[in-house]
Structures are given as structure tokens and as C-alpha cells.
C-alpha positions in Angstrom: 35.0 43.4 45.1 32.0 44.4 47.3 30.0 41.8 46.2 32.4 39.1 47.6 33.5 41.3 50.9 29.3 41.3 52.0 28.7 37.5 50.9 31.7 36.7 53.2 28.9 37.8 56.0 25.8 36.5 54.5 23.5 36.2 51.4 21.0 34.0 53.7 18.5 36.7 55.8 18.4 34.7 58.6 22.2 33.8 58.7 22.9 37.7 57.8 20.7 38.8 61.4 23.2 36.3 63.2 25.6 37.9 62.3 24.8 41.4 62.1 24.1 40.9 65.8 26.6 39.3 66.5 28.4 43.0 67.6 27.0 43.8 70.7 24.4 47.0 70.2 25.3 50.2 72.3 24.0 50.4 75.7 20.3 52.1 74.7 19.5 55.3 76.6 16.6 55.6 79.0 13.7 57.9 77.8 12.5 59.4 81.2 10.1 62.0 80.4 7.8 63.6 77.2 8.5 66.9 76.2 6.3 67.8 73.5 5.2 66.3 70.0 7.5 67.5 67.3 6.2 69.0 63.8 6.8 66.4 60.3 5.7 63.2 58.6 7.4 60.9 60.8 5.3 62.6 64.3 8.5 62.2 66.7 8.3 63.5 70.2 11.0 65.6 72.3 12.1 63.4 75.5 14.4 63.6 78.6 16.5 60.9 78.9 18.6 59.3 81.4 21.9 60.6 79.8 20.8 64.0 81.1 20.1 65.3 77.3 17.0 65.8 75.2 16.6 63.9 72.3 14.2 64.1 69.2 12.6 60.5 69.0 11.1 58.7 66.3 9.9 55.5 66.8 9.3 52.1 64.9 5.8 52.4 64.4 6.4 56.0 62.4 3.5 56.6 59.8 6.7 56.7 57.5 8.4 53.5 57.2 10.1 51.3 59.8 13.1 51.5 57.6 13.3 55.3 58.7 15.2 54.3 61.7 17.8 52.6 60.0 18.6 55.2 57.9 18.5 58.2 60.5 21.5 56.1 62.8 23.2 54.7 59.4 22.8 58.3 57.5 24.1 60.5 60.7 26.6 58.3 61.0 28.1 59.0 57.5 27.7 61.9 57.5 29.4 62.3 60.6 32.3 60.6 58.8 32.7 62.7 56.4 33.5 65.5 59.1 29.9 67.1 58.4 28.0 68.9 61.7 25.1 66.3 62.6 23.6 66.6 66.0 24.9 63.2 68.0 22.7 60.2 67.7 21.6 57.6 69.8 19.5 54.5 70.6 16.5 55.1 72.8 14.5 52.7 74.6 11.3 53.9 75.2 9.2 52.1 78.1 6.0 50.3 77.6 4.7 52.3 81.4 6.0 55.6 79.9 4.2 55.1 76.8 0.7 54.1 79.0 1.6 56.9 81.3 1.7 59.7 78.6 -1.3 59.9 76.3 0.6 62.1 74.0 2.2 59.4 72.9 0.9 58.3 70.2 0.9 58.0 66.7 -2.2 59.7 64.2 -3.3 57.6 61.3 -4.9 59.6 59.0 -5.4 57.4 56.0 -7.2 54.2 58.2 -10.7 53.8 57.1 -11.2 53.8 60.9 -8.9 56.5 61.8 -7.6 56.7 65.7 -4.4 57.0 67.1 -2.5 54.4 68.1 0.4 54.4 71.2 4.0 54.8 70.2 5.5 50.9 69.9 7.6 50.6 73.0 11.2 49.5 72.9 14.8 50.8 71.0 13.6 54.0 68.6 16.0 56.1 67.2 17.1 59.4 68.8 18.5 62.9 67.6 20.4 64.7 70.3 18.5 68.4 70.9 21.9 70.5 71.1 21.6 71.8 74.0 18.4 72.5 76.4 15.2 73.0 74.6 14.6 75.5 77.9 17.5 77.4 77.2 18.4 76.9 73.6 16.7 78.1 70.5 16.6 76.2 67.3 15.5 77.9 64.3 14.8 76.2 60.4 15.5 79.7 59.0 18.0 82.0 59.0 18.0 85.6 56.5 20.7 84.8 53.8 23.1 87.4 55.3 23.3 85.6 58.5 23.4 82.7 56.8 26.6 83.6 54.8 28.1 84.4 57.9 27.6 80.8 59.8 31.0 79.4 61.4 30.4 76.1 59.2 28.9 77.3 55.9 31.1 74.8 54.4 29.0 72.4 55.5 26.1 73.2 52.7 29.1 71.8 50.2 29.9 68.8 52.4 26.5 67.9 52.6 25.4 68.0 48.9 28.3 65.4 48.2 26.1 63.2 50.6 23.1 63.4 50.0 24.3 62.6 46.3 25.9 59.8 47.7 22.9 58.4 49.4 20.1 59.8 46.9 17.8 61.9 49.7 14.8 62.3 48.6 13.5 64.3 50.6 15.0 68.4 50.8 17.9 69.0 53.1 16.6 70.0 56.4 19.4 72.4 58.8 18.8 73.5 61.7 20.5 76.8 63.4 21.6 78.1 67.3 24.2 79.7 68.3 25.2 80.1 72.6 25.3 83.6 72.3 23.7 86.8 71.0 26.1 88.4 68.8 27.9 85.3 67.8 27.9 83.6 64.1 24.9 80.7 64.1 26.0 77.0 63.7 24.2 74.7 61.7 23.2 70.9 62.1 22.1 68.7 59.1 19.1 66.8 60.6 16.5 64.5 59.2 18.2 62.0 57.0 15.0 59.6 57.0 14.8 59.5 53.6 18.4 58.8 52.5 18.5 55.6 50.1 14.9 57.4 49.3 13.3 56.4 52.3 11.5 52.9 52.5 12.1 52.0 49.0 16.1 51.5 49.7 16.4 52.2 45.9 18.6 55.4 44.4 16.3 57.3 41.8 18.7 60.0 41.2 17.7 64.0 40.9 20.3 66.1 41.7 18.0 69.2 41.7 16.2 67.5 44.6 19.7 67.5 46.5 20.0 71.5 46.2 19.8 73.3 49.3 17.2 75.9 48.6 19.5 78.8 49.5 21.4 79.3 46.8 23.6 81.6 48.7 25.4 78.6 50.0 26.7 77.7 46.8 28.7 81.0 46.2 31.7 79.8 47.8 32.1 76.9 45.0 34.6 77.9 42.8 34.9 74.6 41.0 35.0 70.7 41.6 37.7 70.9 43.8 35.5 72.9 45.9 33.7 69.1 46.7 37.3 67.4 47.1 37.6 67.2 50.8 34.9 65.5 51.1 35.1 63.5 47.7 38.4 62.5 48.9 37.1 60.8 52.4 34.2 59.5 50.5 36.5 58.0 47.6 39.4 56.6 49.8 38.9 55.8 53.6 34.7 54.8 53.4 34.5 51.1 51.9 32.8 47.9 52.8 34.1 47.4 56.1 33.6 50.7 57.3 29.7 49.8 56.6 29.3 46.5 58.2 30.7 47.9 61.1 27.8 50.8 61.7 25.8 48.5 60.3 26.1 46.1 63.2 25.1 49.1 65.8 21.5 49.3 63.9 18.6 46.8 65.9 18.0 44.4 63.5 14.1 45.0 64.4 14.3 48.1 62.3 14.6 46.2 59.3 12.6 43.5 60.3 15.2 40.9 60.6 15.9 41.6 56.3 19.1 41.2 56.2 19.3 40.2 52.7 17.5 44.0 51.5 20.1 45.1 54.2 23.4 43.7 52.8 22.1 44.7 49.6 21.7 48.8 50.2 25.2 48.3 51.6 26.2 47.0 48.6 25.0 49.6 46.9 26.1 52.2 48.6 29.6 50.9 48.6 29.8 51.0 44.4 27.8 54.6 44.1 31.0 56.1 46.1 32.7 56.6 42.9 29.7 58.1 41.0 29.3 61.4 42.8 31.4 63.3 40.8 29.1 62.7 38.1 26.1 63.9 39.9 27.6 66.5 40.9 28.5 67.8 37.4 25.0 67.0 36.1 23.8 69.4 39.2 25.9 72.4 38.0 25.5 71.5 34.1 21.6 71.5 35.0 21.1 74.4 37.2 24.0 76.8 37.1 22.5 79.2 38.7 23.4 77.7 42.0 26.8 77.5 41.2 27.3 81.5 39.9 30.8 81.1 40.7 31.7 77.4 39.0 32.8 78.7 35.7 35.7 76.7 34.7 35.0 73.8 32.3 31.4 74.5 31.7 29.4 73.0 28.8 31.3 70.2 26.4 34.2 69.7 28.8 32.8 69.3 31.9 30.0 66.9 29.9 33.0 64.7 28.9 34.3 64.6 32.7 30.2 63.8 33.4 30.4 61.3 30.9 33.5 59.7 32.0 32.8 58.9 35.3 29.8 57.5 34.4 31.2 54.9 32.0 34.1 54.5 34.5 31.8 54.6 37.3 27.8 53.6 36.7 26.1 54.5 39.2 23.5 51.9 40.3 19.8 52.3 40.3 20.1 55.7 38.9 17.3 56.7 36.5 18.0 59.9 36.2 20.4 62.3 36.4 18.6 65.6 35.7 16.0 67.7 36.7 12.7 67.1 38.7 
């Protein structure tokens, strides 16, 4: 079925960016002014923009992959659909004269024989909404685990771990924590989805210990699959090919360099794995059940046979592996 429902919009690249495009984009927000460089791989930059909000920006000529962008807007975006906290995301145009007018930014490349920075590429980037004022509002990457089994959406850290399943991120689950108030519980944001569909290789090398938050203090609420199924459900019964060529017409087409063909086909693909995650997420508890202390029901041969089952029911493609690192 999702074969024929993407072929119905295009198996020819050039046909495909037509009409991919041929939904008008969102209205791109105004960057205004540089904040400061952010920390990670990808070197984005805090800016004020002309929606009055800050926004972390990474831009098309990332040391990463230009692919990156895609799958920040396309990843937030799902997750977002499956009712997960994600900080709002946008599409940035960045000036050529802001970029001439603020020597920091630029991008540092390392690995050139000739190494100098070079500036940022000018035009629509990709932006993460900063929630709140970066003047007023303190983010933190770490919380203590007692704090963090207090958080108003620990439910999340389940949430989450069904997607990043679903999209194979290769890279560790990055949250971010604030709260308005001293003395009230912390809220947390999954950020950085840049390397969903494992970054610029838009392949799905499965590893479900790589998808394991860290803290494995999040996992003691699990009690057993059913745990997952709010989110398994939405995944399993309202996200399907249409859903996907819809978001998928809000992305620039420059992001993916006009390949719409390598496009269609990691929608594709991420239409059939929907019905896979169960799978990977009994060969994450069968593996490592020491992040699930409180999944006991069904352990060993039975829940093997459920694994097993919905993977012949179910293959999930490009998977080559389904255990540890």
C-alpha cells in the first residue's frame, strides 16, 4: 500500500520537487539579531527573530549533513504528533547582510587540509524555539535523578523511546529542562532530532540500546508493554502515508537538494517500520532489563515469541540489528 500511495506523487526527482512544492512553505521568520554560538557537532547559533522569540538555528551549510535540517522540522514534527513535549519549530531565513554584519557567524571546518571558517550559507535554516527568554530563562541538560522523577511530564522518557525506535536515532536522546518558577516541578523538552533516520545516511541500522535514555530512572514507571500503548496506538493507527506527505511539503526542498527520489523513499520507509516497534521495543527490555526493573510480566521465551511475531508479521526495513551496541 505505501508503495503505490508515494508513486501516486512521484518516482521521478524532478517531477517529485514539483510537487512537493507545490504546498506553499510557511511564511519563514526573520532572524534579526546573533545571540551567541551554541555548543555541538552541528555549531548552531542563538538568534532573535522577528516573531519576538529566540530560536536555536542551524543552518544548511552545518559540518553535519544538509540532510540535518530535514530531519530536525520532519522529526519535531512527529514527535509533536505523538503528543510528546518538543520545543516549537520553525523556518528561519537568515540574511545574507546579517550574516556579513556578524563575524560570529560562521562555520569551523576542522578536517579541511586548509582549515578556515567559512560564513553561515544565507537563506531558510531550520530553527528550535528557545522556551522562553534566554535572559530570563534557564535551561539545563541535567537534572539529579530525584528531581528528575518528579518532572510534570516524565512520561515523556516512554513516549519518546517509541520514537526514536520508530525513526532509528542514532545519536543519544538529548532533553532539556526549565521550569518558570523556583519550587515548581521542571519540564522537559526532547531536542535535537538531527540524527533521526541516522542522520545523513537516511538508512535505519537498528540498536535499541542506543535509543535508551541514560537515566534509567525514567524507565521505572514501565510496568509492561502497555506502558508504550498510547503512544503505540497513535503511531499504529492515525500516522500513515498521507499524514507524511503533508509535513513533508512544509520542508525547503533545498534541504535535500532537490532529491526527491531519496526523499519519497525515507517516507516510504518510515511509513512500513510503524508496525515494527513493538519488536524493538521487546528486544530493548529482553537485552537490557535492567532499565526496565519493573517490566516483569512475560519475560524470557514469551515475550521472544511476541518479538518474534511481529517481526515476521511486521519486518522492519533496513534493520541490521536488533541488539546491543
Amino acid at each position: 500500500m505505501c508503495c503505490n500511495d508515494y508513486a501516486q506523487e512521484s518516482t521521478h526527482p524532478s517531477k517529485g520537487s514539483a510537487q512537493l512544492s507545490a504546498q506553499a512553505l510557511p511564511q519563514p521568520i526573520r532572524a534579526v539579531e546573533h545571540i551567541r554560538r551554541m555548543r555541538g557537532g552541528a555549531q548552531s547559533h542563538l538568534m532573535r527573530c522577528s516573531d519576538g522569540n529566540y530560536y536555536v538555528v542551524k543552518f544548511q551549510n552545518n559540518p553535519q549533513h544538509r540532510r540535518i535540517l530535514v530531519n530536525e522540522l520532519l522529526g519535531t514534527k512527529l514527535a509533536a504528533r505523538l503528543g510528546l513535549s518538543t520545543t516549537a519549530v520553525a523556518i528561519i531565513d537568515v540574511a545574507e547582510d546579517l550574516i556579513r554584519l556578524t563575524p560570529d557567524l560562521q562555520i569551523e571546518t576542522p578536517w579541511s587540509v586548509n582549515w578556515h571558517p567559512i560564513p553561515c550559507q544565507p537563506g531558510r535554516q531550520f530553527g528550535s524555539r528557545y522556551p522562553g527568554s534566554p535572559h530570563h530563562l534557564t535551561v539545563l541538560d541535567f537534572l539529579p535523578d530525584k528531581q528528575v522523577s518528579s518532572m510534570g511530564n516524565l512520561c515523556d522518557f516512554v513516549g519518546m523511546l517509541v520514537f526514536d525506535l520508530w525513526t532509528c536515532n542514532t545519536d543519544p536522546r538529548q532533553v532539556i529542562f526549565g521550569r518558570q518558577e523556583v519550587g515548581t516541578p521542571y519540564q522537559g523538552w526532547m531536542i535535537d532530532q538531527g540524527f533521526c533516520f541516522n542522520g545523513g545516511e537516511w538508512n535505519f541500522p537498528d540498536k535499541p540500546r542506543r535509543n535508551l535514555y541514560d537515566r534509567k530512572v525514567v524507565y521505572e514507571q514501565v510496568r509492561g508493554i502497555e506502558s508504550f500503548e498510547p503512544w503505540l496506538d497513535i503511531l499504529e493507527s492515525k500516522i500513515g502515508p498521507q499524514l507524511l506527505l503533508d509535513l513533508a511539503k512544509t520542508i525547503p526542498p533545498e534541504w535535500y537538494e532537490f532529491d526527491s527520489e531519496s526523499f519519497h523513499r525515507l517516507l516510504e520507509q518510515l511509513d512500513s517500520r510503524r508496525h515494527g516497534v513493538r519488536a524493538l521495543l521487546w528486544s530493548a527490555r529482553n537485552s537490557y532489563p535492567l532499565y526496565f526493573p519493573n517490566w516483569i510480566d512475560g519475560f524470557n521465551q514469551m515475550s521472544d515469541q511476541v518479538a518474534s511475531h511481529a517481526t515476521l508479521a511486521h519486518p522492519v526495513p533496513g534493520s541490521v540489528s536488533t541488539s546491543g551496541v
